[in-house]
GUVOTI-151372 format. One record per atom (N, C-alpha, C): residue number from 0; residue in one letter; atom name; x, y negated, z negated. Coordinates in Angstrom, 1 decimal, always signed. Example, Ala and Ser with C-alpha at 12.3 -4.5 7.8 and 13.67 -1.06 7.14 Angstrom:
{0; a; N; {+13.2; +5.7; -7.8}};
{0; a; CA; {+12.3; +4.5; -7.8}};
{0; a; C; {+13.2; +3.3; -7.8}};
{1; s; N; {+12.8; +2.2; -7.1}};
{1; s; CA; {+13.7; +1.1; -7.1}};
{1; s; C; {+12.9; +0.0; -7.9}};
This chain:
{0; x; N; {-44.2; -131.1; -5.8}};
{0; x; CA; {-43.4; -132.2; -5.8}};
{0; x; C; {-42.1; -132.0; -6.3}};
{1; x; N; {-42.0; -131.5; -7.1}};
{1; x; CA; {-41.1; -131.1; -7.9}};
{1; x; C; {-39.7; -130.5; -7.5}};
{2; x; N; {-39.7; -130.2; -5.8}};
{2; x; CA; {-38.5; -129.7; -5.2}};
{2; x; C; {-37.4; -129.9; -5.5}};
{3; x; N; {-36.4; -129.0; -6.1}};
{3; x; CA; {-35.0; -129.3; -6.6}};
{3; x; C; {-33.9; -128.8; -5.7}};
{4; x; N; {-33.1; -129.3; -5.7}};
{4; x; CA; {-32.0; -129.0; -4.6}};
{4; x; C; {-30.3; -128.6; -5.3}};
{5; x; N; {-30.2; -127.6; -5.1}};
{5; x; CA; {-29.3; -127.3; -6.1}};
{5; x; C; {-27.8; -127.5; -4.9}};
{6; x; N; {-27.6; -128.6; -4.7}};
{6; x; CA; {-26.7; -129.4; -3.9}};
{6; x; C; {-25.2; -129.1; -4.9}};
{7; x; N; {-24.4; -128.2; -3.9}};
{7; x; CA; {-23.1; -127.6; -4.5}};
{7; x; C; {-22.3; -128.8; -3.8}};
{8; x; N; {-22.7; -129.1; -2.9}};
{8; x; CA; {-21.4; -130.7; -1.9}};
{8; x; C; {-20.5; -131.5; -3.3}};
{9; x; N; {-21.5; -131.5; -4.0}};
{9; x; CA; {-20.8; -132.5; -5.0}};
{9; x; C; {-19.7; -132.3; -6.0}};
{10; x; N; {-19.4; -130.5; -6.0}};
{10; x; CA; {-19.1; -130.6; -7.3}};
{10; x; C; {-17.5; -130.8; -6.1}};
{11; x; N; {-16.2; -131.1; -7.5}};
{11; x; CA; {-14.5; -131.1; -6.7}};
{11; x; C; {-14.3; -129.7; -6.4}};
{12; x; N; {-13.4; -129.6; -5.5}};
{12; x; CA; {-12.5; -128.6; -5.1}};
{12; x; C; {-11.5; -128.1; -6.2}};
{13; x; N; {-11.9; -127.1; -6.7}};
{13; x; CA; {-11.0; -126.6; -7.7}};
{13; x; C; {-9.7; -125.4; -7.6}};
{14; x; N; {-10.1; -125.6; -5.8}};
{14; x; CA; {-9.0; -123.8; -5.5}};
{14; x; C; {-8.0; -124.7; -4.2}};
{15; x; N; {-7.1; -124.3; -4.4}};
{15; x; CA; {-6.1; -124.8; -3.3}};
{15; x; C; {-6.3; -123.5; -2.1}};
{16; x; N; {-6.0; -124.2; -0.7}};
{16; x; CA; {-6.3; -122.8; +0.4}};
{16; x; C; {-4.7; -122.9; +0.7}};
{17; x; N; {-4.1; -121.8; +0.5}};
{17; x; CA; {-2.7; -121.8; +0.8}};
{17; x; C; {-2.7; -121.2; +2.0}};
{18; x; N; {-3.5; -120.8; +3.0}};
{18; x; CA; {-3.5; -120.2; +4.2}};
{18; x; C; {-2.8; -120.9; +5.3}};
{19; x; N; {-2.9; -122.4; +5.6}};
{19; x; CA; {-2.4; -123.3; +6.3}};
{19; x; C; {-0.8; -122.7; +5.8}};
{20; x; N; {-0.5; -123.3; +4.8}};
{20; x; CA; {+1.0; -122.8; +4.0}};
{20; x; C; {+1.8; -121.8; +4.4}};
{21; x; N; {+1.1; -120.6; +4.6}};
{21; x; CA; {+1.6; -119.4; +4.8}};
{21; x; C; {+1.9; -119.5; +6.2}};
{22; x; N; {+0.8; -120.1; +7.1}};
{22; x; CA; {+1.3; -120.0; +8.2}};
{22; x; C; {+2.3; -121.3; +8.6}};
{23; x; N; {+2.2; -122.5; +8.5}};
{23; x; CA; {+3.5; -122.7; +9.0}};
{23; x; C; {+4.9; -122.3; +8.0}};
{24; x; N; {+5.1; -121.9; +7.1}};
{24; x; CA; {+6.3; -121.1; +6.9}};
{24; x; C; {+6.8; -119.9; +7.9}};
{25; x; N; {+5.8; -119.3; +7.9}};
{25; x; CA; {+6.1; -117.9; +9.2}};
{25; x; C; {+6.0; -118.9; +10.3}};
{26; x; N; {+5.8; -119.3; +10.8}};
{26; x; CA; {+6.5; -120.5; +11.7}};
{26; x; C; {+8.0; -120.6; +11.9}};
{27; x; N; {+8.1; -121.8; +10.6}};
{27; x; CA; {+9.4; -122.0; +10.4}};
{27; x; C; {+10.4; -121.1; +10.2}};
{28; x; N; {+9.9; -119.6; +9.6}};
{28; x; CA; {+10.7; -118.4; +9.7}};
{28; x; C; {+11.2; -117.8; +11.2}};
{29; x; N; {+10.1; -118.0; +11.9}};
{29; x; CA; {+10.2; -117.5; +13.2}};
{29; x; C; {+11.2; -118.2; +14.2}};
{30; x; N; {+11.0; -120.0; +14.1}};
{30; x; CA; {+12.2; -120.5; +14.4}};
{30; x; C; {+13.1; -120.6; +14.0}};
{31; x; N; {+13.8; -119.4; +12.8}};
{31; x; CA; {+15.3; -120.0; +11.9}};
{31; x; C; {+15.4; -118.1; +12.7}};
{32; x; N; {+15.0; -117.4; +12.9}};
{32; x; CA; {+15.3; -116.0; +13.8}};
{32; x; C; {+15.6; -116.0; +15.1}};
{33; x; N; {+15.1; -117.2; +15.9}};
{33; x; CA; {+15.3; -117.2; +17.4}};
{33; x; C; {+16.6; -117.9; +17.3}};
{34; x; N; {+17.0; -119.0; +16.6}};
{34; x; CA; {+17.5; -120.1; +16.8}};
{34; x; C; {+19.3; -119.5; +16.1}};
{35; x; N; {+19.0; -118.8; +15.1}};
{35; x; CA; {+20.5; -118.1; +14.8}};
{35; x; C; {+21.5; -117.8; +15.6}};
{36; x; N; {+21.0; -116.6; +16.2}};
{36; x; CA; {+21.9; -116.1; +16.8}};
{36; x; C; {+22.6; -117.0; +18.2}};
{37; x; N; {+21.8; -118.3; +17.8}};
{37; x; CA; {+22.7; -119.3; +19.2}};
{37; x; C; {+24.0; -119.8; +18.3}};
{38; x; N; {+23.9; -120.3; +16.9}};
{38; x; CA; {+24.2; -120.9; +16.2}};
{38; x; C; {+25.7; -120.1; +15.5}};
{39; x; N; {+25.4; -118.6; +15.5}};
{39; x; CA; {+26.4; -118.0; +15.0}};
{39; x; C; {+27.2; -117.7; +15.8}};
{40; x; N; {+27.3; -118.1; +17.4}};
{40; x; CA; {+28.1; -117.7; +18.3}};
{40; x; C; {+29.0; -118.4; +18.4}};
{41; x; N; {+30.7; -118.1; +18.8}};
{41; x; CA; {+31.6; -118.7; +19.2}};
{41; x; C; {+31.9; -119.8; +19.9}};
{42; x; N; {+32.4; -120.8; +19.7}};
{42; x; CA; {+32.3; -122.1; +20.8}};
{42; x; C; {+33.1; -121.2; +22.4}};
{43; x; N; {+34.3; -120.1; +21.8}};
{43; x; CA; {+34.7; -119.6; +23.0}};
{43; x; C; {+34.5; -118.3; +23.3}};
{44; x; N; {+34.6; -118.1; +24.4}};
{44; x; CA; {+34.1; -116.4; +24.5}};
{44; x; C; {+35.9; -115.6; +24.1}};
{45; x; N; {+36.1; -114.3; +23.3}};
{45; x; CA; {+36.6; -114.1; +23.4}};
{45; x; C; {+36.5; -112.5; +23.1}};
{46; x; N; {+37.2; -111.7; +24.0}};
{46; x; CA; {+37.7; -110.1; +23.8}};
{46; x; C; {+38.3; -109.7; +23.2}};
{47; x; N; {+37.8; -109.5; +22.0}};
{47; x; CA; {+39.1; -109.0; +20.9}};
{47; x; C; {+39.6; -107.7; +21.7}};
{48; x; N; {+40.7; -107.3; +21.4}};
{48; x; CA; {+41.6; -105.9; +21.5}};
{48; x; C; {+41.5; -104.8; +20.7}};
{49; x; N; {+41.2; -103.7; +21.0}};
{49; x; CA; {+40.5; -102.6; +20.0}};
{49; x; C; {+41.8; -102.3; +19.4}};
{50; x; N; {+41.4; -101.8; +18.2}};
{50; x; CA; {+42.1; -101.1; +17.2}};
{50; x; C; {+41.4; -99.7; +16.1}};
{51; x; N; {+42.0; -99.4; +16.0}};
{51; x; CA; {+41.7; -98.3; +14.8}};
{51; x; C; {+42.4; -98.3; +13.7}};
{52; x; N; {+43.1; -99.0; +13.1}};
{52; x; CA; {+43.5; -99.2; +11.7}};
{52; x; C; {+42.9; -100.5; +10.8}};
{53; x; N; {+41.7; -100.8; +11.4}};
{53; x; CA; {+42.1; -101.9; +11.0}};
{53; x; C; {+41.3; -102.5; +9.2}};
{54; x; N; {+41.2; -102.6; +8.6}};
{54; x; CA; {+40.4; -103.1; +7.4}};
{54; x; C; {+39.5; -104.6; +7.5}};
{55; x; N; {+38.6; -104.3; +6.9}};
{55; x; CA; {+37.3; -104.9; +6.9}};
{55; x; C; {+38.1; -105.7; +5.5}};
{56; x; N; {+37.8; -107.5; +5.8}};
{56; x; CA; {+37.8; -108.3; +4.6}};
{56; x; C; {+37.0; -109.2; +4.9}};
{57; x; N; {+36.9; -110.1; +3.5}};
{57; x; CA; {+36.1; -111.4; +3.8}};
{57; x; C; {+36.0; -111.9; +4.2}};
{58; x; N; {+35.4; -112.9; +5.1}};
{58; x; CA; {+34.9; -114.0; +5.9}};
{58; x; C; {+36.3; -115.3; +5.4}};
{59; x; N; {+36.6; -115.9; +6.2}};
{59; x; CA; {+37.6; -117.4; +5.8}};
{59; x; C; {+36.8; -118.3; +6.4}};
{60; x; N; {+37.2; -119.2; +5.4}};
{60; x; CA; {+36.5; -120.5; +6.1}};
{60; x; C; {+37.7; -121.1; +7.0}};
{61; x; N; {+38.8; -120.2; +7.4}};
{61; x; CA; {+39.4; -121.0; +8.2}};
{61; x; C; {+39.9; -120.1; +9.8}};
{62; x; N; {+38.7; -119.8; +10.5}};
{62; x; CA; {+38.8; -118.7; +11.7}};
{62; x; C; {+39.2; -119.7; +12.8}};
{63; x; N; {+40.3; -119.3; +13.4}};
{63; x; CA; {+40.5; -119.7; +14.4}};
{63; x; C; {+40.9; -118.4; +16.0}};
{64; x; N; {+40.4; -119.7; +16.6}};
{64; x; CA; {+40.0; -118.2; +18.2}};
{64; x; C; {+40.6; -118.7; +19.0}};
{65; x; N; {+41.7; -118.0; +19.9}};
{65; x; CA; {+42.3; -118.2; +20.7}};
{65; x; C; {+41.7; -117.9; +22.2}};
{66; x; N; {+41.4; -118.6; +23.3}};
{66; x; CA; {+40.7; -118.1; +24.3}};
{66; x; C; {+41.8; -117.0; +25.4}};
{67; x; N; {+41.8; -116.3; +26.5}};
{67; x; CA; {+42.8; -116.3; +27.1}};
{67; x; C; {+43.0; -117.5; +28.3}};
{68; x; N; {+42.8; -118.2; +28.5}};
{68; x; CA; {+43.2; -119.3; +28.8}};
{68; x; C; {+43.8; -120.3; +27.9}};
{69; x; N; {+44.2; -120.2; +26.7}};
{69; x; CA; {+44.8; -120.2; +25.7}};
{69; x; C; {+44.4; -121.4; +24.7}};
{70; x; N; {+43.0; -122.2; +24.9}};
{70; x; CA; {+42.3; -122.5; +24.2}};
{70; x; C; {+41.7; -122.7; +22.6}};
{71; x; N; {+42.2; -123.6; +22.0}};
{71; x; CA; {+42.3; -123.3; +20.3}};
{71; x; C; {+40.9; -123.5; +19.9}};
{72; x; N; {+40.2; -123.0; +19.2}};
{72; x; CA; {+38.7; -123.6; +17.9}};
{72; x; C; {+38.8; -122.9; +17.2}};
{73; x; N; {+38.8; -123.7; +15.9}};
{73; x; CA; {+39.0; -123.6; +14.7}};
{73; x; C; {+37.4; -124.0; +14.1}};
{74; x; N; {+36.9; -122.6; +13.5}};
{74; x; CA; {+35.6; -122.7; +12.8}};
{74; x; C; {+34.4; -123.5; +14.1}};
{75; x; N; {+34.8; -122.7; +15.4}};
{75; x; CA; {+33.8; -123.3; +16.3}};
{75; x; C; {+34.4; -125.0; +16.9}};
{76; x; N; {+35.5; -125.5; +16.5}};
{76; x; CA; {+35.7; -126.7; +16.9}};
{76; x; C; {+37.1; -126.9; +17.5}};
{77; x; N; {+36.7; -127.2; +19.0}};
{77; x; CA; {+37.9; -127.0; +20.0}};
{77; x; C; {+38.8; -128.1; +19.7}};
{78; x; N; {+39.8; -127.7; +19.6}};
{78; x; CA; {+40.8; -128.7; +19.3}};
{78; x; C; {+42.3; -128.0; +19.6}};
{79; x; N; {+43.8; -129.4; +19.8}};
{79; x; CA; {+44.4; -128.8; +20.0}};
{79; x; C; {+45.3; -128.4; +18.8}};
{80; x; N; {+46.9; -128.0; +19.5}};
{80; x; CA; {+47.7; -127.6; +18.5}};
{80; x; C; {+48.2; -128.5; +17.6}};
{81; x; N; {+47.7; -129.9; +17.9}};
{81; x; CA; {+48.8; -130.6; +16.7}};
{81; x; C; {+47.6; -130.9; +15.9}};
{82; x; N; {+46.3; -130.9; +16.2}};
{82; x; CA; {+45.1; -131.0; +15.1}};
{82; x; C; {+44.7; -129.4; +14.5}};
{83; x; N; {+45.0; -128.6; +15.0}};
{83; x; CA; {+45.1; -127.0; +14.2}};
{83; x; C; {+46.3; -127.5; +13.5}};
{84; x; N; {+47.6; -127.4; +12.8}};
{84; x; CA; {+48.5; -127.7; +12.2}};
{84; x; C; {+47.9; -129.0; +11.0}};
{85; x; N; {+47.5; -130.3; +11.3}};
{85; x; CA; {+47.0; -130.9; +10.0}};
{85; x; C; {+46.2; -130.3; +10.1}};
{86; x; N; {+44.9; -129.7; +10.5}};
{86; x; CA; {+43.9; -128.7; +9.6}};
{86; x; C; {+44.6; -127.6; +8.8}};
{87; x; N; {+45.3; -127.0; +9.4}};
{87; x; CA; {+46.0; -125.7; +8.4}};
{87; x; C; {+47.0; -126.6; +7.1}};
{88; x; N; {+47.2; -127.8; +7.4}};
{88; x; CA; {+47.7; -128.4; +6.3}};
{88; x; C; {+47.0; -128.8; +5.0}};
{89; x; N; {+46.1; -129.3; +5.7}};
{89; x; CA; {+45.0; -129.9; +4.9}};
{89; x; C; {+44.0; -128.6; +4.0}};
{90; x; N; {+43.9; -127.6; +4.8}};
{90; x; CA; {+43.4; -126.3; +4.7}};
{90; x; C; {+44.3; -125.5; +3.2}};
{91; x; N; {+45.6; -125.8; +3.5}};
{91; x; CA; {+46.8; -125.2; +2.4}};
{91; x; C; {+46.9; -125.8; +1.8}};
{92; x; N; {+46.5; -127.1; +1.2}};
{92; x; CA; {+46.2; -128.2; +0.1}};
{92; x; C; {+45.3; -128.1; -0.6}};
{93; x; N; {+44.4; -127.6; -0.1}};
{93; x; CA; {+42.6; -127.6; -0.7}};
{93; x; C; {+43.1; -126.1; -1.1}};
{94; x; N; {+43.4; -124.9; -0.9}};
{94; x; CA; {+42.9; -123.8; -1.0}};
{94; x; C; {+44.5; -123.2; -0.7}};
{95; x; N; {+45.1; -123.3; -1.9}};
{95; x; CA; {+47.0; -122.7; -2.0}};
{95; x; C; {+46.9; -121.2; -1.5}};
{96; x; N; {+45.5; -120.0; -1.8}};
{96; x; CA; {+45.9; -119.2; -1.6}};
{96; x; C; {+44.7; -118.6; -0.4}};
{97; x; N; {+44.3; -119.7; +0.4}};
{97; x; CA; {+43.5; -119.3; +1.0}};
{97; x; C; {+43.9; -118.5; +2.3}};
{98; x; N; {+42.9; -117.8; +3.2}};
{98; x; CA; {+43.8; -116.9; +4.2}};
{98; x; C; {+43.1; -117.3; +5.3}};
{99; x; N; {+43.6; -117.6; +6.9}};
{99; x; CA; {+43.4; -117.8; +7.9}};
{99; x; C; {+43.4; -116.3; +8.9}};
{100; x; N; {+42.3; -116.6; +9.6}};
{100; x; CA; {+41.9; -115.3; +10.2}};
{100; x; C; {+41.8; -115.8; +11.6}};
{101; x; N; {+42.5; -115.2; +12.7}};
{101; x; CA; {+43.7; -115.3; +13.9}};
{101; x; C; {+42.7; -114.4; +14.8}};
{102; x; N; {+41.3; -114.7; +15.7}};
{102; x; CA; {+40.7; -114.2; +16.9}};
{102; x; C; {+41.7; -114.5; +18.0}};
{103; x; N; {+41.9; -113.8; +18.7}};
{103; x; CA; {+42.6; -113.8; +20.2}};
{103; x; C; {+42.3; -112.7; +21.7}};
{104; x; N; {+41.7; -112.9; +22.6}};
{104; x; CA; {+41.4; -112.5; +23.5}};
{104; x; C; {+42.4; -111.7; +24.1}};
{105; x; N; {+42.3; -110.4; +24.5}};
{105; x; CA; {+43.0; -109.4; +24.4}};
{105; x; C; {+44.1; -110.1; +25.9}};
{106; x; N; {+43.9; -110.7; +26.3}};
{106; x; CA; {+44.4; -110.9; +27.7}};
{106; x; C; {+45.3; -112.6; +27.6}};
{107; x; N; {+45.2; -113.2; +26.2}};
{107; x; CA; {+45.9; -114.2; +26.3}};
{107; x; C; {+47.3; -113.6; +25.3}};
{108; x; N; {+48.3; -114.2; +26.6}};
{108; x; CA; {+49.9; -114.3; +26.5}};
{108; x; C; {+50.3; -114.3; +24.8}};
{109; x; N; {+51.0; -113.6; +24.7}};
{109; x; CA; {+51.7; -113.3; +23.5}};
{109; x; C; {+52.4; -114.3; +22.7}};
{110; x; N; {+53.1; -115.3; +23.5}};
{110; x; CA; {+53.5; -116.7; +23.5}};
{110; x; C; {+52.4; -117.5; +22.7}};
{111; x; N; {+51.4; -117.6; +23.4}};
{111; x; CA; {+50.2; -118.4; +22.9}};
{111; x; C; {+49.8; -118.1; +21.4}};
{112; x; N; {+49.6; -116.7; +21.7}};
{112; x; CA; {+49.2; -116.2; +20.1}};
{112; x; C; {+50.5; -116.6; +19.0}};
{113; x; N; {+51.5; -116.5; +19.7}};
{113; x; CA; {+52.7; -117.1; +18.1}};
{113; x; C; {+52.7; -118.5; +18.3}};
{114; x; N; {+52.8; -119.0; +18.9}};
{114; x; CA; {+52.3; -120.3; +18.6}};
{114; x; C; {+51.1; -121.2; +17.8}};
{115; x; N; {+50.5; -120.2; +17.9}};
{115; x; CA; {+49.4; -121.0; +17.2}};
{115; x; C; {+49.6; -120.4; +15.8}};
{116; x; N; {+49.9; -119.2; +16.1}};
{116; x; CA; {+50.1; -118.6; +14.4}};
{116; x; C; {+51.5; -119.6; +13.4}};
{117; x; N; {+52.7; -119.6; +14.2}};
{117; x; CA; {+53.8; -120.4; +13.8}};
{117; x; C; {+53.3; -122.1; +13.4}};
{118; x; N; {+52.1; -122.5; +14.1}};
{118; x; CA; {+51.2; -124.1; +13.6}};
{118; x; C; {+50.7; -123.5; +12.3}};
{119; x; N; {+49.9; -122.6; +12.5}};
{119; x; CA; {+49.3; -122.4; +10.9}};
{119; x; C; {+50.4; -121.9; +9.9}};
{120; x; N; {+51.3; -121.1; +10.0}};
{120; x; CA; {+52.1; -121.2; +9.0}};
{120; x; C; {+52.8; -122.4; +8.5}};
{121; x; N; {+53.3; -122.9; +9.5}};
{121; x; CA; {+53.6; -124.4; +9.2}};
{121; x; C; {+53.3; -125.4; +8.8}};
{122; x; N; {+51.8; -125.4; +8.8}};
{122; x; CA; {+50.9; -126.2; +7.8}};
{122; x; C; {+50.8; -125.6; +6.6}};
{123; x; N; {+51.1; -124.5; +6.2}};
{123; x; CA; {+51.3; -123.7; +4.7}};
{123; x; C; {+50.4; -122.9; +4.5}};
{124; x; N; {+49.6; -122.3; +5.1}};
{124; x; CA; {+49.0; -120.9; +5.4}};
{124; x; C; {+49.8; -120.2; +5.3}};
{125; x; N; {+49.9; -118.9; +3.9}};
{125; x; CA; {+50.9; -117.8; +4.3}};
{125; x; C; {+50.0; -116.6; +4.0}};
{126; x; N; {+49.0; -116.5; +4.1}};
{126; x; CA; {+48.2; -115.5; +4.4}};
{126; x; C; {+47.2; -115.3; +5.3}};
{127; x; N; {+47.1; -114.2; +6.5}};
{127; x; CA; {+46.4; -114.2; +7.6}};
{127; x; C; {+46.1; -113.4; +8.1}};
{128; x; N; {+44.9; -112.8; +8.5}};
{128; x; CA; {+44.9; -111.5; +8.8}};
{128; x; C; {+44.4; -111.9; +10.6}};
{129; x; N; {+44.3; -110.6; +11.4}};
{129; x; CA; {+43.9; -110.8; +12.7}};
{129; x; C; {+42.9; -110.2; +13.4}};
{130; x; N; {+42.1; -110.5; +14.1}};
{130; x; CA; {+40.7; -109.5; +14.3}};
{130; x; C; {+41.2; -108.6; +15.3}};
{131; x; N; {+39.8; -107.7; +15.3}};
{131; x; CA; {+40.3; -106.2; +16.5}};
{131; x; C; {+38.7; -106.2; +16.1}};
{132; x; N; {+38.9; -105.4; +17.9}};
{132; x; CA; {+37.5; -104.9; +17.5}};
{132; x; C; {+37.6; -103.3; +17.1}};
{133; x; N; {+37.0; -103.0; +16.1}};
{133; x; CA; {+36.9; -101.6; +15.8}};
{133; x; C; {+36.7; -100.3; +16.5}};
{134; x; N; {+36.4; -99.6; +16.5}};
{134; x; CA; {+36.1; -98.4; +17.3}};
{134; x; C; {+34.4; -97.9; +16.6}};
């Protein structure tokens, strides 16, 4: 009569299962890898012009890309020449010695490109470098 039941159901859960965890993170990793490289792309397409002198510097928070159809975005956001100029203003207020970095498609008019560059100086940007593509 005496049958004992050594019933474990009862006692608490004393161990966390982090396996669930692990997998939706590698998930969420998996979608922050596909979904990048949409995100880091240019609002315009543009062909830089090769060069061979050119020096490697820092990233600016203030890139602007000239299409050759002569097209302005500034940090990805198309806009025109008189909203590039109060950005580069507003840009030279926040940041006295910051530097603007000048993408331009090897095939858009020479005109175009000083123009836009003469907007950003004019908003008080006096430092600016220009992209190429390397060799």
């Amino acid at each position: 009569m005496g049958a004992s039941f050594n019933n474990s159901d009862d006692e608490p859960i004393s161990e966390i299962n982090i396996v669930p965890f692990v997998d939706i993170i590698l998930v969420v990793l998996i979608i922050f890898m596909v979904t990048t490289p949409f995100i880091m792309k240019p609002s315009l397409p543009v062909n830089l012009p090769q060069g061979s002198s050119g020096e490697k510097t820092k990233p600016s928070p203030f890139q602007v890309l000239v299409s050759k159809d002569g097209q302005i975005a500034l940090n990805g956001k198309i806009m025109n020449i008189e909203e590039l100029k109060i950005a580069s203003r507003t840009f030279s207020q926040e940041n006295p010695t910051g530097k603007a970095i000048l993408s331009a498609d090897q095939d858009t008019p020479h005109g175009d490109v000083m123009k836009v560059l003469d907007e950003i100086k004019l908003g008080g940007i006096r430092s600016f470098g220009i992209s190429i593509k390397s060799n």
